[in-house]
C-alpha positions as CSV (number, residue, x, y, z in Angstrom):
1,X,-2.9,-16.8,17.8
2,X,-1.8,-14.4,15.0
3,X,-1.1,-16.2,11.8
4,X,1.5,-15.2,8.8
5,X,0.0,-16.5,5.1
6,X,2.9,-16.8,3.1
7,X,2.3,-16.8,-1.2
8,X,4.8,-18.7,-3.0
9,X,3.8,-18.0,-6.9
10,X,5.8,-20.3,-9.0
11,X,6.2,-21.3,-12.2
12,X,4.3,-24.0,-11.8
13,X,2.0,-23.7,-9.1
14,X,0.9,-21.2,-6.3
15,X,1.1,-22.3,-2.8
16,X,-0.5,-20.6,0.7
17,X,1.1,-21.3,3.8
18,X,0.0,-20.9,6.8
19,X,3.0,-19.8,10.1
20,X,2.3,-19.0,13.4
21,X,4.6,-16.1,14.8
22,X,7.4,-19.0,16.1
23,X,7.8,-19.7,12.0
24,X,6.1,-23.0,12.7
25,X,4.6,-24.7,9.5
26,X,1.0,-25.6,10.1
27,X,-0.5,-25.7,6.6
28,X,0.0,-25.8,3.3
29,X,-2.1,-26.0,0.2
30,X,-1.1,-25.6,-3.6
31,X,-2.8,-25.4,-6.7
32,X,-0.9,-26.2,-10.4
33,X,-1.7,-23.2,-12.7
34,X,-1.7,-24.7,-16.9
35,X,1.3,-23.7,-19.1
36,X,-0.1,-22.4,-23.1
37,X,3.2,-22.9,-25.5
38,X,1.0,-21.1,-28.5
39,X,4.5,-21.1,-30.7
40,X,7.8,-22.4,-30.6
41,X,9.8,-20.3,-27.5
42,X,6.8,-19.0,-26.2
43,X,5.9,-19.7,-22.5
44,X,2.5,-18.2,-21.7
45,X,0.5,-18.2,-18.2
46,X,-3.1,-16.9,-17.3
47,X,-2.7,-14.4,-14.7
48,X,-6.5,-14.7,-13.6
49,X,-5.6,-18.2,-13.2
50,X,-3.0,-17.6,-10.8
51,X,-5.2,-15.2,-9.1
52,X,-8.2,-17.4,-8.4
53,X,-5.6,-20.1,-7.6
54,X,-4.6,-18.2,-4.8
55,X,-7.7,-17.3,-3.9
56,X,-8.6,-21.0,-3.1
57,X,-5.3,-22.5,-1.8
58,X,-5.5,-19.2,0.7
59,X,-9.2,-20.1,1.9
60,X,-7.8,-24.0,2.2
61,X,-5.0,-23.2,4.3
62,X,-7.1,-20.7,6.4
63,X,-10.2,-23.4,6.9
64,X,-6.9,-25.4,8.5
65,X,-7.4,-22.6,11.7
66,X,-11.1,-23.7,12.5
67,X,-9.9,-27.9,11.8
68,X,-9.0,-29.7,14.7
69,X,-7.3,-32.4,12.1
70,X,-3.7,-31.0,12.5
71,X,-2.2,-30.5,8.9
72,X,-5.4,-31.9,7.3
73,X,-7.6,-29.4,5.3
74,X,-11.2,-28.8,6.6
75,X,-12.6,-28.1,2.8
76,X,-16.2,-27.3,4.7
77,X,-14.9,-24.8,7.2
78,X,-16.4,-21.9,6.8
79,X,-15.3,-19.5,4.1
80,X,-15.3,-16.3,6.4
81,X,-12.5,-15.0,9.4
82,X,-15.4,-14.9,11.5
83,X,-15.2,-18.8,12.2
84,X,-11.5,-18.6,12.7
85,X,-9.4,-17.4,15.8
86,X,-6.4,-15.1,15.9
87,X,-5.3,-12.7,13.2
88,X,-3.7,-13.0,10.0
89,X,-1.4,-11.0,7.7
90,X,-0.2,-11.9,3.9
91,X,3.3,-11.7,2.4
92,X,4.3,-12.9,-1.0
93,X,6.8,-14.5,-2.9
94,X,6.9,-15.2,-6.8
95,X,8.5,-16.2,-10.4
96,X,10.1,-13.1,-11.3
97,X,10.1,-11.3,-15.3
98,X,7.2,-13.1,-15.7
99,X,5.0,-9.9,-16.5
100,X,1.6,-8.9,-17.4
101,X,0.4,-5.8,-18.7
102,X,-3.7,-5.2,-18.1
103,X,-6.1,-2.1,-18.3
104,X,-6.3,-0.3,-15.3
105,X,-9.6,0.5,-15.7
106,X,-11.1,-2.8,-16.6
107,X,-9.0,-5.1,-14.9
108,X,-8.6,-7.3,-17.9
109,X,-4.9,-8.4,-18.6
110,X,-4.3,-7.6,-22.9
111,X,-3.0,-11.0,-23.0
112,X,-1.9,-14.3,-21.3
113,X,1.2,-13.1,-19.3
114,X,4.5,-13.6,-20.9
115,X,6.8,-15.9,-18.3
116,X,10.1,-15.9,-18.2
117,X,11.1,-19.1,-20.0
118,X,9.7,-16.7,-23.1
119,X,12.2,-16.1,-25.7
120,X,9.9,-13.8,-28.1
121,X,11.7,-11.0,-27.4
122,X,15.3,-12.0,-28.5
123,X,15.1,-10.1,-31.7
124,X,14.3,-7.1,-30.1
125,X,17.6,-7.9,-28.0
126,X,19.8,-8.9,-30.8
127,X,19.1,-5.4,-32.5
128,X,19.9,-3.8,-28.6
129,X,23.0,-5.5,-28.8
130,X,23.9,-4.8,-32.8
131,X,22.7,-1.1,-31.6
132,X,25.7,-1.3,-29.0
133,X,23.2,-0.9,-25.7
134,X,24.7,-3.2,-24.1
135,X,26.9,-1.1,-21.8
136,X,24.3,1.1,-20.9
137,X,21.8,-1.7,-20.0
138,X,24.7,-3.5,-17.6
139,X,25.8,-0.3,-15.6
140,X,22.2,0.8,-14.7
141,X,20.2,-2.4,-14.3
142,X,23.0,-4.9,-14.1
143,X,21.6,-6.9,-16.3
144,X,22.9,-8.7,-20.2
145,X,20.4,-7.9,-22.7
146,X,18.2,-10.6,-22.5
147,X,14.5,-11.7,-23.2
148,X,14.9,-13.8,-19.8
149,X,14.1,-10.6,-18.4
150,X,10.3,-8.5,-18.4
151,X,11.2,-5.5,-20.8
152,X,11.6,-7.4,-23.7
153,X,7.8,-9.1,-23.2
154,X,6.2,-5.5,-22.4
155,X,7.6,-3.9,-25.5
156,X,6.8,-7.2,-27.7
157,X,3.4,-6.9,-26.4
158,X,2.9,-3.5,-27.3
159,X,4.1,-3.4,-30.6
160,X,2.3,-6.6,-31.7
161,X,-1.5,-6.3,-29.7
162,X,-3.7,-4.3,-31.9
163,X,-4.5,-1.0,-29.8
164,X,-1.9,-1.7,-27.1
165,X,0.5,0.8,-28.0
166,X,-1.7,3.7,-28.4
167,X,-3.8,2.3,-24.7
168,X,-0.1,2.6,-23.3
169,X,0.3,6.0,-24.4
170,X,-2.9,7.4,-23.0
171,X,-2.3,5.9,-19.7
172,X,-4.8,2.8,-20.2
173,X,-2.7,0.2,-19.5
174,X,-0.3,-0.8,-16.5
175,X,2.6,-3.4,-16.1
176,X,3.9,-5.2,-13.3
177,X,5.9,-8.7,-12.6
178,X,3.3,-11.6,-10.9
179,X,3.5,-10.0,-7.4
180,X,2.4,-6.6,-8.5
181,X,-0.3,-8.4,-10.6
182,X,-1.6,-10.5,-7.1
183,X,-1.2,-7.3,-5.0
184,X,-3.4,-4.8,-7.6
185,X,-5.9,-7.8,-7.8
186,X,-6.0,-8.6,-3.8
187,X,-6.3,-4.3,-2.9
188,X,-9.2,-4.0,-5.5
189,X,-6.9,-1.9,-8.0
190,X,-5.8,0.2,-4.9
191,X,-2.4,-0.5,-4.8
192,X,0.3,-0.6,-7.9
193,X,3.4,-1.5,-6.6
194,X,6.5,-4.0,-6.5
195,X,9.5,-4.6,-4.4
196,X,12.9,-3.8,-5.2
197,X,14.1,-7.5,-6.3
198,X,11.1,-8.0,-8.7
199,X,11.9,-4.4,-9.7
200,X,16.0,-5.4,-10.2
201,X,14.5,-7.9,-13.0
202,X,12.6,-5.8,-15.1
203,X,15.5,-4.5,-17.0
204,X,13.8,-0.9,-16.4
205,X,15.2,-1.0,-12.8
206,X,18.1,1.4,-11.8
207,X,20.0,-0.6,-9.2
208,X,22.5,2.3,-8.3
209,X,19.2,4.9,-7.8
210,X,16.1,2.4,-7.0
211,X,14.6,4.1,-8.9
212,X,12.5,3.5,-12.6
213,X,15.0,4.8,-15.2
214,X,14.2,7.0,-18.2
215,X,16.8,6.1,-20.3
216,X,16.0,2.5,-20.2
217,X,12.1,2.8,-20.4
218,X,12.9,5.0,-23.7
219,X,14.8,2.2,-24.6
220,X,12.1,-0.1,-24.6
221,X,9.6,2.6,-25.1
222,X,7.6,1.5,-22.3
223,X,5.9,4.7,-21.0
224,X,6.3,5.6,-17.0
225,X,2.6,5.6,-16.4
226,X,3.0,2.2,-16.8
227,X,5.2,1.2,-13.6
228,X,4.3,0.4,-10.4
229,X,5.4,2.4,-7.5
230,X,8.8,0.4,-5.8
231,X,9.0,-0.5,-1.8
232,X,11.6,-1.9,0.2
233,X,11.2,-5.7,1.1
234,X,9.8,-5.2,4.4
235,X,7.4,-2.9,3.3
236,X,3.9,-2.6,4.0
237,X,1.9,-3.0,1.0
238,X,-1.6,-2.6,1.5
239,X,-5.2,-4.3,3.1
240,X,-6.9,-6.9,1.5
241,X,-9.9,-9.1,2.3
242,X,-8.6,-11.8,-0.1
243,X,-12.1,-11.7,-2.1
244,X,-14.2,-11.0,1.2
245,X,-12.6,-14.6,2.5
246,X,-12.1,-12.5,5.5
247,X,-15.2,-10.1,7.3
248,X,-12.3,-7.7,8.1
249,X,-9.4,-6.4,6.0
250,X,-5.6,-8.1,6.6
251,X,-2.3,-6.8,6.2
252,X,-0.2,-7.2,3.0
253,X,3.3,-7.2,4.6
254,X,6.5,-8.0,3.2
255,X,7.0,-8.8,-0.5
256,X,10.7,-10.1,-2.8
257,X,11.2,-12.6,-5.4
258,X,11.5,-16.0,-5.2
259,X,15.5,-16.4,-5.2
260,X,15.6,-13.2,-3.2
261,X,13.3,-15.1,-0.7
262,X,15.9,-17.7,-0.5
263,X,18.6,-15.5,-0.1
264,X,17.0,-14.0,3.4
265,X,15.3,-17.5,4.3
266,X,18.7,-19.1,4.4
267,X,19.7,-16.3,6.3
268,X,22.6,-15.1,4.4
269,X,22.8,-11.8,5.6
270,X,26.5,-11.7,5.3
271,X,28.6,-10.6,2.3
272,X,29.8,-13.6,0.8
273,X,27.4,-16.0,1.9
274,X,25.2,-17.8,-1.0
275,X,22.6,-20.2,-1.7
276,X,21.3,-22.4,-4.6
277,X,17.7,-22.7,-5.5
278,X,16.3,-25.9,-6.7
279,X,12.8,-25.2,-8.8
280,X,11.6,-25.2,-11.8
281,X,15.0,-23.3,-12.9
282,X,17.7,-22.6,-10.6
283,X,19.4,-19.6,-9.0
284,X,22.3,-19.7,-7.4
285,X,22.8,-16.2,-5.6
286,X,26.0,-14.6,-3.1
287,X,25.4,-11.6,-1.1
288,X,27.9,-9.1,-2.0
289,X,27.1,-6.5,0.8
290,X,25.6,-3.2,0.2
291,X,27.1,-1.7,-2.9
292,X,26.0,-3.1,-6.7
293,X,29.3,-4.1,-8.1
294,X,29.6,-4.9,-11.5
295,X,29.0,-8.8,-12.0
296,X,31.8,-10.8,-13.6
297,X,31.2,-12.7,-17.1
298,X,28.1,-14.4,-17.2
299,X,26.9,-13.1,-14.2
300,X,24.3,-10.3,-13.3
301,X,23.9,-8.1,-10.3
302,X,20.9,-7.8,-9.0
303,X,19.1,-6.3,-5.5
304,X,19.8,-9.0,-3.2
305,X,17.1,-7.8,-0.8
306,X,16.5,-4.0,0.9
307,X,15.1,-4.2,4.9
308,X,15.4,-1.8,7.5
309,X,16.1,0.8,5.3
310,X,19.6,-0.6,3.5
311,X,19.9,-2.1,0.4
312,X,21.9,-5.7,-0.4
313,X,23.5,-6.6,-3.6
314,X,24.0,-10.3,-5.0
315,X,25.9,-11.9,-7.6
316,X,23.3,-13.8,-9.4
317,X,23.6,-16.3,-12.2
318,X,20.3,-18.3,-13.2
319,X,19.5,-22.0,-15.0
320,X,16.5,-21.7,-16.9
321,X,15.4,-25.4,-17.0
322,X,16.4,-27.8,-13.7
323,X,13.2,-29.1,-12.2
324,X,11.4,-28.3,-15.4
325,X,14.1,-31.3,-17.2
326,X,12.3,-33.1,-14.3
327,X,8.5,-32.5,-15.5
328,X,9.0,-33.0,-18.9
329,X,10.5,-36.0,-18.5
330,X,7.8,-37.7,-16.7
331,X,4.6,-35.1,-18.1
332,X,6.0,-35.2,-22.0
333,X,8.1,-38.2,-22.3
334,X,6.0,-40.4,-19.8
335,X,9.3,-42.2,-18.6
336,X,8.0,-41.9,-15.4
337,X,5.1,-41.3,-13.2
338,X,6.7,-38.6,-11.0
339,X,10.1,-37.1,-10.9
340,X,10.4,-38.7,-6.8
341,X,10.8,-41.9,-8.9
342,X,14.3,-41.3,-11.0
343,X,16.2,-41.6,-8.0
344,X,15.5,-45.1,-7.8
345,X,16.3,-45.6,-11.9
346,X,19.4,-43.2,-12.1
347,X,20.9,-45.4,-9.4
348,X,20.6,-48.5,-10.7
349,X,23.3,-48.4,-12.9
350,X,26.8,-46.9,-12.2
351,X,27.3,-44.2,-14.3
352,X,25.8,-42.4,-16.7
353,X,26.8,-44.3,-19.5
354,X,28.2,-41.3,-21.8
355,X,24.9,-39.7,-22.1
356,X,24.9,-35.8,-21.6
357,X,21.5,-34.1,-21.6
358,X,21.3,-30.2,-22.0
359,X,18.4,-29.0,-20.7
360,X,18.1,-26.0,-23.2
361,X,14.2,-25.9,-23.2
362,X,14.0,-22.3,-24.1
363,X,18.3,-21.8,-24.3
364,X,20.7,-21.3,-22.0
365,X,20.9,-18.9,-19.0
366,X,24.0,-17.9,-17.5
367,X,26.8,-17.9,-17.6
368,X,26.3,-18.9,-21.3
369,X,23.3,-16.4,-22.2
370,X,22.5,-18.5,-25.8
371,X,18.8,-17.9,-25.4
372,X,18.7,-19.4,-29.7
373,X,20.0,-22.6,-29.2
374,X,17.4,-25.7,-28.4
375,X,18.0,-28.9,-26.2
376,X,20.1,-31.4,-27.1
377,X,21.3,-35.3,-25.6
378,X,24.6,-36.4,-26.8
379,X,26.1,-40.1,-26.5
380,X,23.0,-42.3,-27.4
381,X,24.5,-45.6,-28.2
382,X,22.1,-49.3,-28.7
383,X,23.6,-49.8,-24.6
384,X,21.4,-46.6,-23.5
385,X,19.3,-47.1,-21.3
386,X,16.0,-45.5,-19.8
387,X,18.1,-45.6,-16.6
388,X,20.8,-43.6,-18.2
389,X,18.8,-40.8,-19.3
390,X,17.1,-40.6,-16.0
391,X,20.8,-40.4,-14.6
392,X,21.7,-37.8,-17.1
393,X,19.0,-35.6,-16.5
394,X,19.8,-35.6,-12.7
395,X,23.2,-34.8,-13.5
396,X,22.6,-32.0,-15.9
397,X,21.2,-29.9,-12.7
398,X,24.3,-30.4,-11.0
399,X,26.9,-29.1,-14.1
400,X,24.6,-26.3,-14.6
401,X,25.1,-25.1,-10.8
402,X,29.1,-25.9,-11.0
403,X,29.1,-23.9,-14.3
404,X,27.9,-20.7,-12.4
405,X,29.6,-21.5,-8.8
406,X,33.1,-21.9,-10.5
407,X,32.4,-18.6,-12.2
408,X,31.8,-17.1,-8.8
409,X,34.7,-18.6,-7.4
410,X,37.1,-16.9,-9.5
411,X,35.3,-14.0,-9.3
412,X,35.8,-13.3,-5.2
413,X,39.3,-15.5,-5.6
414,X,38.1,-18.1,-3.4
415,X,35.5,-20.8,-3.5
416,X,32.5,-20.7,-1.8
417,X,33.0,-22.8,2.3
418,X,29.2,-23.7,1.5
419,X,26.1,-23.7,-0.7
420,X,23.0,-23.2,1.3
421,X,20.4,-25.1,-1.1
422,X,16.6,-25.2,-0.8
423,X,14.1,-26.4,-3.0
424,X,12.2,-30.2,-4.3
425,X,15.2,-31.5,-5.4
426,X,16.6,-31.3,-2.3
427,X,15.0,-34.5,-1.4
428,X,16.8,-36.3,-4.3
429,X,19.7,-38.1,-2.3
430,X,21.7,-38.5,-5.8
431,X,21.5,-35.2,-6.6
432,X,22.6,-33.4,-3.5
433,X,25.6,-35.8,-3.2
434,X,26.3,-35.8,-6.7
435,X,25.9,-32.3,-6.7
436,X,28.9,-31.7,-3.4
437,X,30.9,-34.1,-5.3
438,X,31.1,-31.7,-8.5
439,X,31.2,-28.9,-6.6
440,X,34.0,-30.2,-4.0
441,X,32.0,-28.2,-1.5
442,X,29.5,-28.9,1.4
443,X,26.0,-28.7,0.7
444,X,23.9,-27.5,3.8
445,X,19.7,-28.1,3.8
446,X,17.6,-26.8,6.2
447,X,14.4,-28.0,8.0
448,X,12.4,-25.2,5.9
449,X,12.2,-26.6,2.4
450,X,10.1,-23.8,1.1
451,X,13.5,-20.8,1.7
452,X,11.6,-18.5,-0.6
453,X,8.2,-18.3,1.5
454,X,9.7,-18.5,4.5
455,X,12.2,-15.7,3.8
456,X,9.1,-13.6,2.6
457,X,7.7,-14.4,6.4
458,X,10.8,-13.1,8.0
459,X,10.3,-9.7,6.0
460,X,6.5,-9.3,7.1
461,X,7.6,-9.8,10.5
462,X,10.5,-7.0,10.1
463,X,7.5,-5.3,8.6
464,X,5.0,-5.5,11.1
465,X,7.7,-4.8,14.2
466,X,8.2,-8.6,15.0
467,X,11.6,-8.9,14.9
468,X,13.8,-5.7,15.1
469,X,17.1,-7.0,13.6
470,X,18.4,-10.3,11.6
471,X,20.3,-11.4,14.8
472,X,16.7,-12.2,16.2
473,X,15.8,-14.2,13.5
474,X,19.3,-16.5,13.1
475,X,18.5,-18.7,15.4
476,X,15.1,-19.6,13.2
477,X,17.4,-21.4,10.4
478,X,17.6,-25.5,11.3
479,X,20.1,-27.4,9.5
480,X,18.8,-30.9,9.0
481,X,21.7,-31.9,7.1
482,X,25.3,-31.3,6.2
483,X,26.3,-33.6,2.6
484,X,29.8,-33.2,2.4
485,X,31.8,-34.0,-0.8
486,X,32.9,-37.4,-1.3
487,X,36.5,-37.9,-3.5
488,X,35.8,-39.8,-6.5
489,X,38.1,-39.7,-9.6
490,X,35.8,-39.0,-12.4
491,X,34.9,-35.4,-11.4
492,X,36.9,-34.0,-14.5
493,X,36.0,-36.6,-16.8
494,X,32.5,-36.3,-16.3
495,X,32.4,-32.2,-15.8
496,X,34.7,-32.7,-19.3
497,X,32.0,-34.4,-21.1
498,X,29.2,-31.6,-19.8
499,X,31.4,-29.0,-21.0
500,X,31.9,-30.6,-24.7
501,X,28.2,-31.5,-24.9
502,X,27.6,-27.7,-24.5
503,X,30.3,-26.3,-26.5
504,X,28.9,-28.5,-29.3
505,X,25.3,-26.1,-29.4
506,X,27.1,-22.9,-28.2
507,X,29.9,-22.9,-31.3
């Protein structure tokens, strides 16, 4: 049997698994990677950690080949491909701006990597804007000025790490988002590349080209030795022997970001099809066919995803904090023990008792783009309950996806016939009706609840020859269920009270 290892790298976590060549789920193993918050608006990982992470939750899913114990992991199976049938091949899928920047000749990253929650940068895009680069930033990467995105991080970093600048100028160092960081690391410093979705986030990126662009890396001051070399999607990207887990080297095959990953898993293919991603933020993306137009208010364009040698653009706008309200509320506050138990407590009492949450953990993304203002919770009264926060919290993901779907509804003149939605918080029954309900659409889910590794799988397979076109591949995407809208008469009211609660930090 021939086996596909799909890497989802998160925000959170990294997770391998393991797909026979039918796109059958046999495995899965994940691994939480620690979050360093040195200073207020600083979000920091440790790319090593995310490396060796992978390491082990690849060698766990690939012991599952030589266990007889269906999904169970055999931890003692041997730790080498020579104890294991079939072949394998890797494709990846990951956070994007999250960058690191590391000495090419040592390996060594010059600091922890600086994710894309990380708001250090905004003063160097406050002068950008004051400077009137605005314009110029939009029409070539499609982007707002915005430390959300990598270039802001890689300058930071090399105008405030002692030696950095000068290393970057003598073609020490190199830059990449997580994937190129995984892919260097897994081809032994072979291999410096990225995909053309990852590269779309950079802010360096040239959507109209695909190619690196001068004028922006001059902007930034970021020097071209730095950047990796840009593939297509379904791309082949090197050999690896995954830390000599395997006696023989195995393909790397097929590479885009996360949302990107969604896009294709849910197979929207088609101009005007889009999809909303539930994780630790949210993206809600619409395939807008094969030219880059320019996004409208609050939106970005971005490379939706490039495969058999075309290129698709998507509308995108992106929530920075949706699952991660989730996590802090039961790893910081403690109110519960996992975020599978507010479901239970938000439904326990009717509404949500006038209490707004916004989420704005490290600001707010699109369409607002206010990456200086903080969280807030507005309507506490001595009646508030821990069951009304829970509630609110829920809710707050489903505003923040109606603020960016009605913004694409007037942009194409219609609204959307569905939302294709993957992610945890799909399981959260509230949620996804509460979240049709707002949006006066259908939300569809599918039998694949990881989109973004599984659409990484479909573009190793167009990679390797597997499939030759998307029509093969349609008939892959299950619906398990269709939650259709229910009329209630406190849509506007409540969508009212989300809007104020904003406009209060935003003014």
């Amino acid at each position: 049997m021939n086996y596909i290892i799909a890497i989802d790298q998160s925000t959170s976590a990294t997770k391998a698994m393991l797909f026979d060549e039918q796109c059958h789920l046999l495995a899965r193993a994940d691994k939480e990677h620690r979050q360093y918050y040195p200073q207020t608006g600083w979000v920091e990982h440790d790319a090593e950690e995310i490396f060796n992470n992978m390491v082990e939750v690849i060698r766990q899913v690939v012991a599952h080949t030589s266990s007889p114990k269906g999904n169970t992991i055999d931890s003692a199976a041997s730790n080498s491909s020579e104890a294991v049938g079939g072949a394998f091949s890797l494709c990846i899928t990951n956070q994007r701006e999250t960058v690191v920047v590391w000495n090419r000749h040592t390996g060594k990253p010059i600091s922890r990597a600086v994710v894309w929650q990380d708001t250090r940068g905004k003063d160097i895009c406050n002068q950008l804007r004051v400077d009137g680069q605005g314009p110029l930033v939009l029409e070539r990467a499609g982007l707002l000025i915005d430390p959300n995105f990598s270039a802001p991080g890689v300058k930071w970093l090399l105008d405030n790490i002692e030696g950095a600048r000068e290393a970057a100028a003598s073609g020490d160092l190199l830059m990449g988002t997580i994937d190129t960081w995984l892919v260097w690391k897994l081809t032994g410093g072979r291999v410096h590349a990225t995909d053309t979705t990852n590269a779309s986030r950079t802010m360096l990126f040239n959507i109209h080209t695909l190619q690196w662009d001068d004028d922006l890396l001059r902007l930034f001051d970021i020097p071209r030795s730095m950047m990796p070399e840009v593939k297509a999607c379904d791309a082949i990207y090197g050999e690896t022997t995954v830390e000599g887990l395997f006696a023989e080297p195995i393909t790397i095959a097929g590479m885009l970001g996360d949302s990107h990953g969604a896009l294709v898993g849910q197979m929207c293919f088609d101009e005007g099809m889009g999809k909303v991603t539930y994780g630790t933020g949210s993206s809600v993306m619409v395939n807008i066919g094969e030219k880059p137009l320019p996004a409208p208010d609050g939106l970005v364009t971005s490379v939706g995803f490039s495969a058999f040698g075309k290129t698709w653009y998507g509308y995108e706008g992106n929530i920075y904090s949706t699952g991660a309200t989730l996590k802090w509320i039961a790893d910081q506050l403690q109110l519960v023990g996992h975020p599978k138990e507010m479901e239970a407590l938000a439904t326990s009492v009717a509404d949500n008792g006038g209490v707004y949450i916004v989420p704005a953990f490290s600001g707010l993304g699109a369409p607002w783009w206010q990456s200086g203002v903080k969280g807030a919770v507005f309507g506490l009264t001595f009646a508030t309950t821990k069951a009304h926060f829970l509630r609110a919290a829920l809710e707050s993901i489903a505003y923040q996806i109606k603020d960016l779907v009605d913004v694409m509804a007037r942009a194409t003149g219609a609204p959307l016939k569905e939302i294709a939605a993957d992610g945890g918080p799909t399981k959260n029954r509230f949620l996804m009706q509460f979240q049709a309900d707002m949006l006066s659409t259908p939300v569809v889910c599918t039998e694949v609840e990881d989109a973004s590794a599984f659409g990484a799988v479909l573009m190793n397979g167009f990679a390797r020859g597997l499939w030759q076109t998307f029509d093969e591949v349609a008939p892959l995407r299950k619906v398990t269920q269709v939650i259709q809208p229910q009329s209630r008469p406190d849509v506007t009211t409540l969508y009212d009270g989300w809007r104020r609660a904003v406009e209060q930090l935003i003014r």
